[in-house]
N, C-alpha and C positions, 0 to 999 in steps of 0.2 A: 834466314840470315839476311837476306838482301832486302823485308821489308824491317827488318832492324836497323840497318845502314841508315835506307830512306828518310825513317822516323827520327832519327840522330840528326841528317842533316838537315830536316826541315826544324826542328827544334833549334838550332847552330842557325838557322838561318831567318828564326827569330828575333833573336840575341841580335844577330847584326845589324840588321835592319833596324831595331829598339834602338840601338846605340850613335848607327851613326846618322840617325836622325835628330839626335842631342850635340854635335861636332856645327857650328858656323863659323868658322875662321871670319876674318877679316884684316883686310890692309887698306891704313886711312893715313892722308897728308896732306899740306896745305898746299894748294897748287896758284906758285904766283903769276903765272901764264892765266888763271880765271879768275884767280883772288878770291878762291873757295874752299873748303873744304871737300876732300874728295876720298868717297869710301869704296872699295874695293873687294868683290866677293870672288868664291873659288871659280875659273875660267875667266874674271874678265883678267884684261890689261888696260894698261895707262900710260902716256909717256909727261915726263915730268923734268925741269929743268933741275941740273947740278947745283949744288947737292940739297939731296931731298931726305928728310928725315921722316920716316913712315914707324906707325904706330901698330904690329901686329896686335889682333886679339882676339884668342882662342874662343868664347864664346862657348866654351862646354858645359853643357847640363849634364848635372850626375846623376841624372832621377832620384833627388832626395837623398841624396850618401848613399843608391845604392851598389854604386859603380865607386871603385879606387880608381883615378887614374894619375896619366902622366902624359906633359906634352913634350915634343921637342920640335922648334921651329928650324926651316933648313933653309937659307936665304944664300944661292947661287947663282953663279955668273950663266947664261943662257949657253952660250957658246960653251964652257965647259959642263954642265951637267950636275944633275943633285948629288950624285958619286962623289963629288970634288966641292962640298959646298964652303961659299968663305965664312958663314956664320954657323954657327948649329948653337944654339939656348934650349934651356930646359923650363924653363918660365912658362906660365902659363900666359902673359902677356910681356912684350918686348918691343925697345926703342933703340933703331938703328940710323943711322945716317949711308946712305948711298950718296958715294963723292965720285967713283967712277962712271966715265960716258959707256952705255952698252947695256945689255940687257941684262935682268934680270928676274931668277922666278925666285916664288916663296912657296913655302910649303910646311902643312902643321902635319905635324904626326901625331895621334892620339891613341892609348893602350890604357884600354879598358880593362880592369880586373873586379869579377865577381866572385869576391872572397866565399858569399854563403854556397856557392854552386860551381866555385875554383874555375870557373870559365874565366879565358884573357882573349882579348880582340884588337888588333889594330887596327884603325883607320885614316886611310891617307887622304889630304883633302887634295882637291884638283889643284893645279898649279895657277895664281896668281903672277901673273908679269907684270913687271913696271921697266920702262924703258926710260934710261938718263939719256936728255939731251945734254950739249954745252949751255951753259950757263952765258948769257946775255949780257953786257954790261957796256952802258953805252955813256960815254964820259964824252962833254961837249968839249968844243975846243976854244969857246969862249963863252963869256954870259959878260950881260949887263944890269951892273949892280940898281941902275933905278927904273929899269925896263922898258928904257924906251930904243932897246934891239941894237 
């Protein structure tokens, strides 16, 4: 019996490994503090002036159709927790604007189903943080129109 278990979960723990090594999340936005493009993978963080509009993409390989799946992205306030998220999509790719100062994580969920072998897997990617600063705006109190100050 117990070298049955074994062989179950080494087989289960094939499957997993296969799959979520097909899972690359990513979070990408324009950052005018460097005046770049800035892409974001699972663990890192980023702080980014108000408001930033970040471009999730799930980046799932289905080994050729043989995996059904399904994402759902879950983009919360730090301070309250993925429990309590203010966005949740079911998209496999998704564009949000962050207008509040504070942090935030992202997170893809991804559930794998292998119809020929009825096996389901989910995998959670690591938490992505983007942190909103204030937003900058810096209005002179005069100019001269022929530049000479």
């Amino acid at each position: 019996m117990k070298r049955y278990y074994f062989l179950l979960l080494a087989v289960c723990g094939v499957f997993v490994q296969t799959i979520a090594q097909n899972t690359a999340p990513t979070v990408s936005f324009y950052s005018t503090k460097d005046k770049a493009d800035v892409v974001l993978n699972p663990g890192e963080d980023q702080v980014a002036q108000a408001p930033v509009e970040i471009t999730c993409a799930a980046n799932v390989d289905d080994n050729g159709g043989q995996y059904r799946y399904k994402c759902e992205w879950r983009i919360y306030r730090s301070d309250e927790g993925e429990d309590a998220p203010e966005l949740t999509r079911f998209d496999e790719d998704i564009t949000y604007t962050l207008t509040k100062v504070g942090g935030y994580g992202i997170k893809l969920y991804t559930t794998f189903v292998d119809d020929a072998k009825g096996d389901t897997v989910e995998v959670v990617s690591e938490q992505i943080k983007v942190v909103v600063s204030e937003s900058k705006l810096i209005c002179p109190d005069g100019f001269s129109p022929n530049g000479d100050g």
